[in-house]
N, CA, C and O of each residue as an XYZ file, in Angstrom:
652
protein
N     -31.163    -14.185     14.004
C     -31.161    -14.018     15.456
C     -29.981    -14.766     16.083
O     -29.319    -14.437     17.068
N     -29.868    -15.785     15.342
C     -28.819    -16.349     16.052
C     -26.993    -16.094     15.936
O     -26.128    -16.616     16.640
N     -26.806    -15.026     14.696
C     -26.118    -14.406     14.904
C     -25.454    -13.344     15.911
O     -24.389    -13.197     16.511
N     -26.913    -12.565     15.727
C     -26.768    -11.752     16.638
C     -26.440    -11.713     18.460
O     -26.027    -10.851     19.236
N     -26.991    -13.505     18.620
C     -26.853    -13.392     19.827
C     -25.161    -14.325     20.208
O     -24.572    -14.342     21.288
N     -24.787    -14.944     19.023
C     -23.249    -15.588     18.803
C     -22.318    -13.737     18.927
O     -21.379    -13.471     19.677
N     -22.843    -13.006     18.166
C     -21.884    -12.045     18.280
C     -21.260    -11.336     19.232
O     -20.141    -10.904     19.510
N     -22.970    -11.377     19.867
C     -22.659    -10.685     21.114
C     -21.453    -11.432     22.622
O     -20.629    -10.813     23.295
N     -21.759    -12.607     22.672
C     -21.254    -13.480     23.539
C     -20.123    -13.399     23.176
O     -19.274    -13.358     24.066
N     -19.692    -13.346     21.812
C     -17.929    -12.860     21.675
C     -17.927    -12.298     22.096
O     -17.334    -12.474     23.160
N     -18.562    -10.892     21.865
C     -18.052     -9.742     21.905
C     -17.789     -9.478     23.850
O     -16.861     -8.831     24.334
N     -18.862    -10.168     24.614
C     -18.654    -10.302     26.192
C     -17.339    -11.062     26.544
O     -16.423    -10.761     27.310
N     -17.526    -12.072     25.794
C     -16.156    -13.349     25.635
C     -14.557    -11.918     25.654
O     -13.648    -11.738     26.465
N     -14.887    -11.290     24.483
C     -13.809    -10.706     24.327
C     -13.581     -9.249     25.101
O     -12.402     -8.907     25.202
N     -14.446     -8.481     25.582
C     -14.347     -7.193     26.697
C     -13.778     -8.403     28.307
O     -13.045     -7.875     29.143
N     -14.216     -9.927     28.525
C     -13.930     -9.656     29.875
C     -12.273    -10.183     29.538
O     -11.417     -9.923     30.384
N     -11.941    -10.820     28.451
C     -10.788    -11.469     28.326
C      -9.412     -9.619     28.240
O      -8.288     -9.367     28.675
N     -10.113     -9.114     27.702
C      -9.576     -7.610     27.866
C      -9.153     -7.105     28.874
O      -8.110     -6.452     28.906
N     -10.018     -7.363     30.025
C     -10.055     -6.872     31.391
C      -8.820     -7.859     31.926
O      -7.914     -7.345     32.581
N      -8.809     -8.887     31.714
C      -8.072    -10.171     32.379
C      -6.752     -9.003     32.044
O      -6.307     -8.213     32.876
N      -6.350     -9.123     30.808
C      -5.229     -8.472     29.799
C      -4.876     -7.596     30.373
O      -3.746     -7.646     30.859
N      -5.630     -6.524     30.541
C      -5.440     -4.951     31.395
C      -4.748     -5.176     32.395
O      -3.625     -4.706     32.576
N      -5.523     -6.143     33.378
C      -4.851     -6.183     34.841
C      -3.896     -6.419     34.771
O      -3.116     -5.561     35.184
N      -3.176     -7.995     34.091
C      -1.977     -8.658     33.872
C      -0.791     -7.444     33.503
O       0.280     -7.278     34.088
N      -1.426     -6.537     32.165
C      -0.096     -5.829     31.590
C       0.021     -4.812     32.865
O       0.942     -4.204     32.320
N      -0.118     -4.188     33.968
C      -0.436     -3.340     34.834
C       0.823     -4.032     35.110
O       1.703     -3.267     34.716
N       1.367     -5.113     35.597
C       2.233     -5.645     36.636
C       3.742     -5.513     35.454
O       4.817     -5.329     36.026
N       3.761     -5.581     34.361
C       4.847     -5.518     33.381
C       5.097     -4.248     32.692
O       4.045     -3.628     32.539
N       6.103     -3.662     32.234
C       6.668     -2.421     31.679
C       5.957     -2.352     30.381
O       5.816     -3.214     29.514
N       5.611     -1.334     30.438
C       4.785     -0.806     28.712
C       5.705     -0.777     27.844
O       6.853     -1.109     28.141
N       5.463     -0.491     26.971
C       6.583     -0.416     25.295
C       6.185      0.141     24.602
O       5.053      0.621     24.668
N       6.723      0.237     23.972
C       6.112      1.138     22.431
C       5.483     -0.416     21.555
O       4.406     -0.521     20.968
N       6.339     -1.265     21.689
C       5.431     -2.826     20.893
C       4.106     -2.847     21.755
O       2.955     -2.725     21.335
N       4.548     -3.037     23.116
C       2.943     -3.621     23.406
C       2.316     -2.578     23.208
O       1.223     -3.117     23.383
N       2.000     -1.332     22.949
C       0.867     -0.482     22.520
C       0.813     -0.135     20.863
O       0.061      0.798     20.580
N       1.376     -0.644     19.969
C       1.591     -0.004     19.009
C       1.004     -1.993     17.752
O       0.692     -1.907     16.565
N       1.026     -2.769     18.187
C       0.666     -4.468     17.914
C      -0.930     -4.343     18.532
O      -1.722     -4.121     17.616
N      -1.265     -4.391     19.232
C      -2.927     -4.938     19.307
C      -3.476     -3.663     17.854
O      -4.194     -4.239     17.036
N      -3.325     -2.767     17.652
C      -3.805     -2.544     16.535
C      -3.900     -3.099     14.990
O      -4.623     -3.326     14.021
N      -2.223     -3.139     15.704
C      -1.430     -3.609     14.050
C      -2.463     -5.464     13.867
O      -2.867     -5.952     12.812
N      -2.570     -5.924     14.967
C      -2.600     -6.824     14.700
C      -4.428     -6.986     14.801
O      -4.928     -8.111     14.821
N      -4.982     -6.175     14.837
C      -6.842     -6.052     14.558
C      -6.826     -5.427     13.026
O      -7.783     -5.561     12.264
N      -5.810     -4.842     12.734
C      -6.030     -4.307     11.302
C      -6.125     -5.371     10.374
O      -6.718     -5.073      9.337
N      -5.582     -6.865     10.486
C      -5.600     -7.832      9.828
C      -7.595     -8.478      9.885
O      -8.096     -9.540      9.514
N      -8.008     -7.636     10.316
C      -9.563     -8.283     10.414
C     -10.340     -7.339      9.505
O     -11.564     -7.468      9.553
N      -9.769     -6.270      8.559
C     -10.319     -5.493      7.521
C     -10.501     -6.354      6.330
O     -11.410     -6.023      5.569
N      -9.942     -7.188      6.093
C      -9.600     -8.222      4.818
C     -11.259     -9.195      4.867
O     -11.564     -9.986      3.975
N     -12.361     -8.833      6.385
C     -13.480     -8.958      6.431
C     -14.264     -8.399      4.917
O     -15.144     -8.944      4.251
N     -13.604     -7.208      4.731
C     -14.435     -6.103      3.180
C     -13.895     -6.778      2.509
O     -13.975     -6.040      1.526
N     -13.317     -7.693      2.118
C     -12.699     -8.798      0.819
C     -14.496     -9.593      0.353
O     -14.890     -9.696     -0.809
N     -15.345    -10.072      1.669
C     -16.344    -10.814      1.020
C     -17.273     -9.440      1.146
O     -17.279     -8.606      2.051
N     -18.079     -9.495     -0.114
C     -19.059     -8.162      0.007
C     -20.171     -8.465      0.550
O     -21.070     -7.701      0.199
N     -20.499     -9.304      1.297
C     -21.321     -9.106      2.612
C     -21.157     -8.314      3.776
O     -22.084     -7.886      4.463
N     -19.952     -8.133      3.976
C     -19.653     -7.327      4.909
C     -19.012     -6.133      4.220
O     -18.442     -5.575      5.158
N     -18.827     -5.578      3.372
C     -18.892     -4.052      2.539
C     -19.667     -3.022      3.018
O     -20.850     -3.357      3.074
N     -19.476     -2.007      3.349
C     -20.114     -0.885      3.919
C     -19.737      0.556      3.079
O     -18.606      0.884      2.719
N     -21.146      1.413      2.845
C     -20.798      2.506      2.110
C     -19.673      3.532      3.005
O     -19.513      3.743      4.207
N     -19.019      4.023      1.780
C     -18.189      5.454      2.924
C     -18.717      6.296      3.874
O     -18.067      6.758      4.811
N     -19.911      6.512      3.651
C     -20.965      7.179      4.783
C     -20.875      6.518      6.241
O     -20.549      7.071      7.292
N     -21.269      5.121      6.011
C     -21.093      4.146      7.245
C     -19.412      3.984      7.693
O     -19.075      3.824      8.866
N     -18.733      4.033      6.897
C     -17.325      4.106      6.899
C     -17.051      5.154      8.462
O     -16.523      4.680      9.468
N     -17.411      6.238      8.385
C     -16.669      7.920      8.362
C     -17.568      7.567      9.867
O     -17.089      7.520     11.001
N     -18.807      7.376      9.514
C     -20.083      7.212     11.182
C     -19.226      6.015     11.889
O     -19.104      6.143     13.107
N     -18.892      5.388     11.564
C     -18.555      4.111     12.535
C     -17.212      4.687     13.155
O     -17.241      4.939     14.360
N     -16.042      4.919     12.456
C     -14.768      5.525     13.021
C     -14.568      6.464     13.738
O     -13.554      6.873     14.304
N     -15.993      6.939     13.684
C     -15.818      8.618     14.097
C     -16.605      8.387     15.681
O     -16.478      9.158     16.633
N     -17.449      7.095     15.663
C     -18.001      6.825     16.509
C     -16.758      6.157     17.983
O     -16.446      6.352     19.157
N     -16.441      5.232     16.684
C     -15.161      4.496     18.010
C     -14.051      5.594     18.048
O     -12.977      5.061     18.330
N     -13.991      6.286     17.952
C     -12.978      7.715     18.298
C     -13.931      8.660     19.733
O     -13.337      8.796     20.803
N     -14.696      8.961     19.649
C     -15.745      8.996     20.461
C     -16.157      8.288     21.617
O     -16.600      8.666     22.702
N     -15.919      7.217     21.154
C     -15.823      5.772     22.241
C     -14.577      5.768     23.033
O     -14.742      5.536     24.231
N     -13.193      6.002     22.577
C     -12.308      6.109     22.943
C     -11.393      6.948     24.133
O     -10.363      6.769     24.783
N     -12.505      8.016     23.973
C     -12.275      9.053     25.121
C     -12.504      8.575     25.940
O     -11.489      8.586     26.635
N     -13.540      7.898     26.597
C     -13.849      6.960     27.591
C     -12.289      6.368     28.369
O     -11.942      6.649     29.517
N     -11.565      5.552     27.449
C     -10.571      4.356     27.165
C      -9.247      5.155     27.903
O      -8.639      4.955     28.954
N      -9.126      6.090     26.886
C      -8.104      7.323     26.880
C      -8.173      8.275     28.592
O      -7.219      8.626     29.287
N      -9.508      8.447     28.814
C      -9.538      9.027     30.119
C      -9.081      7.794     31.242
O      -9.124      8.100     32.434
N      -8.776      6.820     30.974
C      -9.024      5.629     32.390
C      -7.569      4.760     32.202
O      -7.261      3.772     32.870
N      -6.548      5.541     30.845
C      -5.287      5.174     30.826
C      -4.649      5.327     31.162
O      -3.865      5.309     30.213
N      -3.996      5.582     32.161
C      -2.606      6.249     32.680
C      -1.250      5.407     32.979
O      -1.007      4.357     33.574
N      -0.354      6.542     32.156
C       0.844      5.361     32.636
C       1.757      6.598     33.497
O       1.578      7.815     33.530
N       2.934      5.621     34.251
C       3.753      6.011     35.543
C       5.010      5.316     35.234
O       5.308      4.321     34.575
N       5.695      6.255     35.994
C       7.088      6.129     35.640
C       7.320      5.365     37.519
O       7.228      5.901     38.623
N       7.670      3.798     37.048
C       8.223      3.204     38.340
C       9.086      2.763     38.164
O       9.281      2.201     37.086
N      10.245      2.815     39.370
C      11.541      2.212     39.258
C      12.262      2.395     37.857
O      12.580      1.395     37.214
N      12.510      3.630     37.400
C      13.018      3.788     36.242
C      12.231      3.097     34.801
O      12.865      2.983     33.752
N      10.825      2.681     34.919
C      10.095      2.161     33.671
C       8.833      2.900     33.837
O       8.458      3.495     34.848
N       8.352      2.805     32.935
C       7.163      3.154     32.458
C       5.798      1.971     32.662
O       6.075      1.060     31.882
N       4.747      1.701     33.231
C       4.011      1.157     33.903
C       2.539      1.256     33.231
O       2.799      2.126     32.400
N       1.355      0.996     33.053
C       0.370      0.939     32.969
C      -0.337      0.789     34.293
O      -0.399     -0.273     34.912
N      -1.169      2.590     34.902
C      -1.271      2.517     35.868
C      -2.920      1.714     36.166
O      -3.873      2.161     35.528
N      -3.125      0.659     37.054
C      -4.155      0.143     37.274
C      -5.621      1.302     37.270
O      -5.391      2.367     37.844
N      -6.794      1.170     36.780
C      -8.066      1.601     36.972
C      -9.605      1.372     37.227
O     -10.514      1.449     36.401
N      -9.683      1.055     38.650
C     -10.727      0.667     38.472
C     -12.025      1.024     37.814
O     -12.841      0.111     37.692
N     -12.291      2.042     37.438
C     -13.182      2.551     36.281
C     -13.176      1.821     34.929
O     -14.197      1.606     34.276
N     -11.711      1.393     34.503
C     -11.635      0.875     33.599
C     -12.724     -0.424     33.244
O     -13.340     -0.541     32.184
N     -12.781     -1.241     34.268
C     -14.019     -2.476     34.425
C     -14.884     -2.162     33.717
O     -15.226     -2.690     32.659
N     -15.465     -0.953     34.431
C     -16.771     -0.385     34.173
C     -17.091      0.174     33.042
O     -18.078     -0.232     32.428
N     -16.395      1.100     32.614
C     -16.282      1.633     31.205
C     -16.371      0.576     30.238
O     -17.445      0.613     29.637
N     -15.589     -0.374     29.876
C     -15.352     -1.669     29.024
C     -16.792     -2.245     28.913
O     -17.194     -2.209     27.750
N     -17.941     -2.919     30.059
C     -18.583     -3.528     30.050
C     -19.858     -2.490     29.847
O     -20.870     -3.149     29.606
N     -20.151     -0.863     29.876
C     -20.882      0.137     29.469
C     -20.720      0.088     28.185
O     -21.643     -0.286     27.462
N     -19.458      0.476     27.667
C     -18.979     -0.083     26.072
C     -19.844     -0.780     25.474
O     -20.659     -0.572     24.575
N     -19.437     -1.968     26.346
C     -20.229     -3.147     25.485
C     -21.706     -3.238     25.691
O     -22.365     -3.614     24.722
N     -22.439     -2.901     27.004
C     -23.761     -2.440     26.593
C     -24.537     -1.469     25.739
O     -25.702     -1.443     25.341
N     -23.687     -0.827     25.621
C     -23.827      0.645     24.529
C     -23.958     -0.034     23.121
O     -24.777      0.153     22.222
N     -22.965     -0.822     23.213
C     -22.697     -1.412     21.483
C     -23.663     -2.133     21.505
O     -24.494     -1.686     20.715
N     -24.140     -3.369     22.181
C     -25.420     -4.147     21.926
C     -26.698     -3.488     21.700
O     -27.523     -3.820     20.848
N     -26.813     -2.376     22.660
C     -28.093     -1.782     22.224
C     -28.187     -1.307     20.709
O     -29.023     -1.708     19.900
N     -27.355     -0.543     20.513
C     -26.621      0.200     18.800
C     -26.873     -0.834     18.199
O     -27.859     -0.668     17.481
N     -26.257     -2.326     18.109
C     -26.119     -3.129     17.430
C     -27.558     -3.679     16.843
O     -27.827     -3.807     15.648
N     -28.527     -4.012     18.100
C     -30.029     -4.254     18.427
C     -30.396     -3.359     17.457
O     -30.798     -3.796     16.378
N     -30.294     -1.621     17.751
C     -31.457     -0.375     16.447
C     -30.708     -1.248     15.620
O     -31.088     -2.405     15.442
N     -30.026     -0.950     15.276
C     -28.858     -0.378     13.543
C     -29.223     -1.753     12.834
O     -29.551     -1.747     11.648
N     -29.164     -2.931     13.567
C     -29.486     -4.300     13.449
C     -30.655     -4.925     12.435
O     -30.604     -5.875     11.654
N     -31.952     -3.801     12.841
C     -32.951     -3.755     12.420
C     -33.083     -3.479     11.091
O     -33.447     -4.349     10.299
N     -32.762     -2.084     10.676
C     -32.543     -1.587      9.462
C     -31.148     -1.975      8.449
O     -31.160     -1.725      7.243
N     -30.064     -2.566      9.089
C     -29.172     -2.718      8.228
C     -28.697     -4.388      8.630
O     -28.771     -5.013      9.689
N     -28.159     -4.782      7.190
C     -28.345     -6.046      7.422
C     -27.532     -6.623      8.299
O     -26.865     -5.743      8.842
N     -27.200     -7.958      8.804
C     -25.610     -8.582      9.913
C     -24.659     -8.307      9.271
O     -23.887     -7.535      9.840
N     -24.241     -8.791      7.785
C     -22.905     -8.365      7.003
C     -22.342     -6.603      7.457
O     -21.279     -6.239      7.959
N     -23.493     -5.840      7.052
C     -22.931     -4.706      7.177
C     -22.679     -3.923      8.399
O     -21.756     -3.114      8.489
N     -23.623     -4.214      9.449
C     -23.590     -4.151     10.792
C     -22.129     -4.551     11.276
O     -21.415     -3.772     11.909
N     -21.632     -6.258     10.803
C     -20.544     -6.684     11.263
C     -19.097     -5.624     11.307
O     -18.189     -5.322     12.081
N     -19.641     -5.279      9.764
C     -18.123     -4.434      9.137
C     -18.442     -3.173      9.644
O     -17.516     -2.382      9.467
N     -19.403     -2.697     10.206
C     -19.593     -1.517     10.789
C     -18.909     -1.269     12.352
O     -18.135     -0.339     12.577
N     -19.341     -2.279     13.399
C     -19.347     -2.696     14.368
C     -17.338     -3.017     14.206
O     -16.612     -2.160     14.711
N     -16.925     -3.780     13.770
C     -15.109     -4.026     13.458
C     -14.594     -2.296     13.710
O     -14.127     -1.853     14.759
N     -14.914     -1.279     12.034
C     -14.439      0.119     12.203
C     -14.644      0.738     13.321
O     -13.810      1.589     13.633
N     -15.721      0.506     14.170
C     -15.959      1.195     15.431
C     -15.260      0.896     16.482
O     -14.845      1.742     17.274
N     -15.035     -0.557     16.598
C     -13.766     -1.092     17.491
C     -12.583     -1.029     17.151
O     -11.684     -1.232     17.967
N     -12.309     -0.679     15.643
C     -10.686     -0.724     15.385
C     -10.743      0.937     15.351
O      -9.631      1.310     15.726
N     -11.532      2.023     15.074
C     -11.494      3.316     15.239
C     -11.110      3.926     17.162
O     -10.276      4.781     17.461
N     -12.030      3.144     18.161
C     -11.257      3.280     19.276
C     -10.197      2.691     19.684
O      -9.454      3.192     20.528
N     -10.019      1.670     19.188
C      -8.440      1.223     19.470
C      -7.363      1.616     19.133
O      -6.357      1.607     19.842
N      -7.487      2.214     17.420
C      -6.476      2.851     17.115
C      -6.147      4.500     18.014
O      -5.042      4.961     18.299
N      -7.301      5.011     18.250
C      -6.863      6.354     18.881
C      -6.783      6.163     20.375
O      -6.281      7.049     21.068
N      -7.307      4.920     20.967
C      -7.064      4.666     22.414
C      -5.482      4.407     22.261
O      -4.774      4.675     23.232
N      -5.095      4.073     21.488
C      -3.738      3.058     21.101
C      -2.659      4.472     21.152
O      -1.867      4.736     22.058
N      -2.918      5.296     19.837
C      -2.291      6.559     19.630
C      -1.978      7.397     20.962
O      -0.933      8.047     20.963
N      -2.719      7.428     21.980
C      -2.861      8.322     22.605
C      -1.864      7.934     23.983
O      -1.328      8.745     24.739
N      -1.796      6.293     24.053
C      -1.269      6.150     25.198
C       0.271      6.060     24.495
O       1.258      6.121     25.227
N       0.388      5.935     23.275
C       2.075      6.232     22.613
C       2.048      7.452     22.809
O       2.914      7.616     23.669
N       1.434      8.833     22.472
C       1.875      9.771     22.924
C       2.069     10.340     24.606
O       2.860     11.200     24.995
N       1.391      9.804     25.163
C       1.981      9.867     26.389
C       3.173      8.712     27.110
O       3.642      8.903     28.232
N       3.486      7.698     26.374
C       4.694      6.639     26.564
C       5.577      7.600     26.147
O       6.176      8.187     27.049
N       5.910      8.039     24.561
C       6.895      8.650     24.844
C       7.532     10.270     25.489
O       8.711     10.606     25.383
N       6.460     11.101     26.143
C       6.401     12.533     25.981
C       7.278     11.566     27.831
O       8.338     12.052     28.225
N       6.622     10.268     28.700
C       7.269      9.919     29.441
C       8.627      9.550     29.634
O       9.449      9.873     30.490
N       8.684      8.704     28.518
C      10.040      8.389     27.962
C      11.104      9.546     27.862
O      12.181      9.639     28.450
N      10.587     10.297     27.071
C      11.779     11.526     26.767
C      12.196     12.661     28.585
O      12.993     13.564     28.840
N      10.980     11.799     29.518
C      11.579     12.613     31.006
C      12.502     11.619     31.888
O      13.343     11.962     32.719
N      12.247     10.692     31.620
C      12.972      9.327     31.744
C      14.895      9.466     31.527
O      15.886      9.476     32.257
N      14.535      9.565     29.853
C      16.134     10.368     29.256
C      16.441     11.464     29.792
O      17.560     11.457     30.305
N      16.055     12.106     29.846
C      16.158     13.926     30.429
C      17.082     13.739     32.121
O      18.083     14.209     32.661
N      16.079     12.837     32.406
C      16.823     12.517     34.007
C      18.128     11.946     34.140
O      19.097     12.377     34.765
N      17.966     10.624     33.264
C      19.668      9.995     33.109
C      19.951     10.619     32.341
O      19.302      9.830     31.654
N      20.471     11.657     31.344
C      21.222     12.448     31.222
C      21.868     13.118     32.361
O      23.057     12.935     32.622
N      20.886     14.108     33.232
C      21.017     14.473     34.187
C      22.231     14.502     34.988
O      23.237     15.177     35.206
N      21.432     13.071     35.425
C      22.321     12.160     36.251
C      23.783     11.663     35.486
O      24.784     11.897     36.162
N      23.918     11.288     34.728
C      25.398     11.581     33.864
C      26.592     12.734     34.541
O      27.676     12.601     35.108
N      25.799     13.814     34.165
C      26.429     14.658     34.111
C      26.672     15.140     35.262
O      27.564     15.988     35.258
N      25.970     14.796     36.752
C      26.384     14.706     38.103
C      27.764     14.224     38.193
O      28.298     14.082     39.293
């Protein structure tokens, strides 16, 4: 029990510290680094399946990823970026709040069933793929729209060149 309720308080710890993050990057130019590193750098938390307490069959594998891909649409709908003053922007959302902290009630409840029947180890490593499965395609999605922006960005100063 007392895992479960340490996990969770991260896991609040870490959706509102997210939100903080969101707002902040809103005021600074997007990149292809800053969207393309918070993955790279959650993928270093797979090395979790190194102790086999937290090992999960491929079944749970395929359900959890497929879940935070699923989750992600959420993420993906409340992303938008804008082309200001010649950069590319992360446009503010207030939905975004809301979505994040539904997220995370969604996952506690999930966590609570699934909790029951499967043990904390595997839950843990379950619960990681589901958050690194929406991040990676929340992640993917706002690079494909950074650069499909980017390349109108170029298109224009070319343009303008050739004026």
């Amino acid at each position: 029990m007392f895992w479960l309720i340490a996990s969770t308080v991260v896991a609040a710890g870490m959706a509102t510290a997210m939100i903080f993050l969101r707002l902040r990057a809103a005021k600074r130019p997007a990149s292809i680094k800053k969207i393309i590193l918070p993955p790279l750098f959650m993928s270093t938390g797979a090395f979790m399946f190194v102790v086999p307490v937290f090992r999960v069959e491929w079944t749970q594998v395929l359900e959890a990823l497929l879940v935070g891909v699923i989750f992600s649409v959420f993420l993906i709908r409340t992303s938008k970026l804008e082309v200001r003053e010649g950069a590319i922007y992360l446009k503010p959302s207030k939905a975004f709040v809301f979505i994040l902290f539904g997220l995370l009630v969604f996952r506690i409840i999930l966590k609570l069933i699934i909790g029951q029947t499967v043990s904390f180890g595997e839950t843990s490593g379950m619960f990681f793929l589901l958050a690194f499965g929406m991040i990676l395609t929340w992640r993917l999605a706002m690079l494909r729209q950074y650069l499909r922006l980017q390349k109108t960005i170029d298109t224009k100063k070319d343009v303008a060149k050739r004026v």
